[in-house]
Each structure stands twice: as structure tokens, then as C-alpha cells.
One Martini backbone bead per residue (centre of mass of N, CA, C, O) as a GRO file, in nm:
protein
   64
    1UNK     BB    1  11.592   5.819  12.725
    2UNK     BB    2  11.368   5.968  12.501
    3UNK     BB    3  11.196   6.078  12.180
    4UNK     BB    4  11.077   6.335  12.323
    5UNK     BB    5  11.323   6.474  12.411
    6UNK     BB    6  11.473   6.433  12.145
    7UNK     BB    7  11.269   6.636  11.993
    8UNK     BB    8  11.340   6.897  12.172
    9UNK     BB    9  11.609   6.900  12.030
   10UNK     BB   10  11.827   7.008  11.820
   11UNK     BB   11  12.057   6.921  11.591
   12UNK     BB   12  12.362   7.010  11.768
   13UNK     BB   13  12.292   6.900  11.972
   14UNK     BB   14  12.237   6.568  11.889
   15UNK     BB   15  12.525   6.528  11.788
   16UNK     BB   16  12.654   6.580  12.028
   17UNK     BB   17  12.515   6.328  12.212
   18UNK     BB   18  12.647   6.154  11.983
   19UNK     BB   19  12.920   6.172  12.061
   20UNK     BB   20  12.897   6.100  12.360
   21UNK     BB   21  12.814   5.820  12.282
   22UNK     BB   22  13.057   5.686  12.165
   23UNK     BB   23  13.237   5.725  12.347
   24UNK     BB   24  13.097   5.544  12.532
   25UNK     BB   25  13.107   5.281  12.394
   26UNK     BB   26  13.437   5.289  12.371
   27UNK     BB   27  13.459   5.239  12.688
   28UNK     BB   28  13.304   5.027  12.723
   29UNK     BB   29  13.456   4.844  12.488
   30UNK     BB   30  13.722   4.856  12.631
   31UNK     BB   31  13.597   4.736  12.937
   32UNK     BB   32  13.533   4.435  12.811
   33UNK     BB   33  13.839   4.359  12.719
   34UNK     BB   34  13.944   4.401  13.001
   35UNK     BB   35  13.751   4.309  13.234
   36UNK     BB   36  13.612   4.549  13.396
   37UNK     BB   37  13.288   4.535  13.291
   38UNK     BB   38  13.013   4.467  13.531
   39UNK     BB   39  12.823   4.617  13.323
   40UNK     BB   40  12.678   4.474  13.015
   41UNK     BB   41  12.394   4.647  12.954
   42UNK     BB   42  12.508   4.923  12.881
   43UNK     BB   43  12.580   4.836  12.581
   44UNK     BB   44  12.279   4.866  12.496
   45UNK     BB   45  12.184   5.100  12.570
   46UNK     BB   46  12.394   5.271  12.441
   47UNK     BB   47  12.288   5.161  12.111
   48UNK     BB   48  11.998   5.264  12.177
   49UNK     BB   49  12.091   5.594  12.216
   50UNK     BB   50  12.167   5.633  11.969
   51UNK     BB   51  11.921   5.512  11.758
   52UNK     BB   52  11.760   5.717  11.853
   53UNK     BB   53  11.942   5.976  11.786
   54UNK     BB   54  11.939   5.865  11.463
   55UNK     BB   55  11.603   5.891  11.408
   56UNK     BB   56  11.557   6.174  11.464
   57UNK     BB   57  11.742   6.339  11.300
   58UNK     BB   58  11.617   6.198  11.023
   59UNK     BB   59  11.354   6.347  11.064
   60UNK     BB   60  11.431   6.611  11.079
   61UNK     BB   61  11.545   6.569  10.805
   62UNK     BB   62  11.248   6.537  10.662
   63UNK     BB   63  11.099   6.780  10.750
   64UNK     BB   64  11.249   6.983  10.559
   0.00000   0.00000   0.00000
């Protein structure tokens, strides 16, 4: 997911994406708790695709 893609979408798109990116990340740090997760890089990963979509919203909500 790149901030190109995610600034051609609306705002409650982003939104939604921004709550399963959530949810995802509570499940990813669940899974790291409990010593199931073998893949630990997806927590950065998915961090960092927050953080975009949050960047995004931002910018959206400035140009208004």
C-alpha cells in the first residue's frame, strides 16, 4: 500500500481501511503474546500502514 493509492480514496474509505488496519495490528500483537506469530516484521509493516493512512486523512482534512 503506497500514499499514492491511498490519497485516490475517499475519506470514509480511509477510515474503514484505518479500522481493519486496527483490528489487524490487535490481532498481529495478540499473536506475539501468545508466541504464535512467526512472521514479526508484519507488526512493523502494519504500523507503518496506519501511519500512512493517518498521514493521508490528515492532508485530506488540511485541504478542506
Amino acid at each position: 500500500m503506497n500514499a499514492k493509492d491511498l490519497s485516490a480514496k475517499s475519506a470514509t474509505e480511509l477510515d474503514r481501511e484505518l479500522g481493519e488496519l486496527y483490528k489487524t495490528h490487535f490481532s498481529l500483537r495478540m499473536q506475539k503474546a501468545t508466541q504464535q506469530l512467526t512472521n514479526t516484521s508484519q507488526l512493523s509493516k502494519v504500523r507503518r500502514d496506519i501511519a500512512r493512512v493517518k498521514t493521508v486523512l490528515a492532508q485530506k482534512a488540511a485541504s478542506k
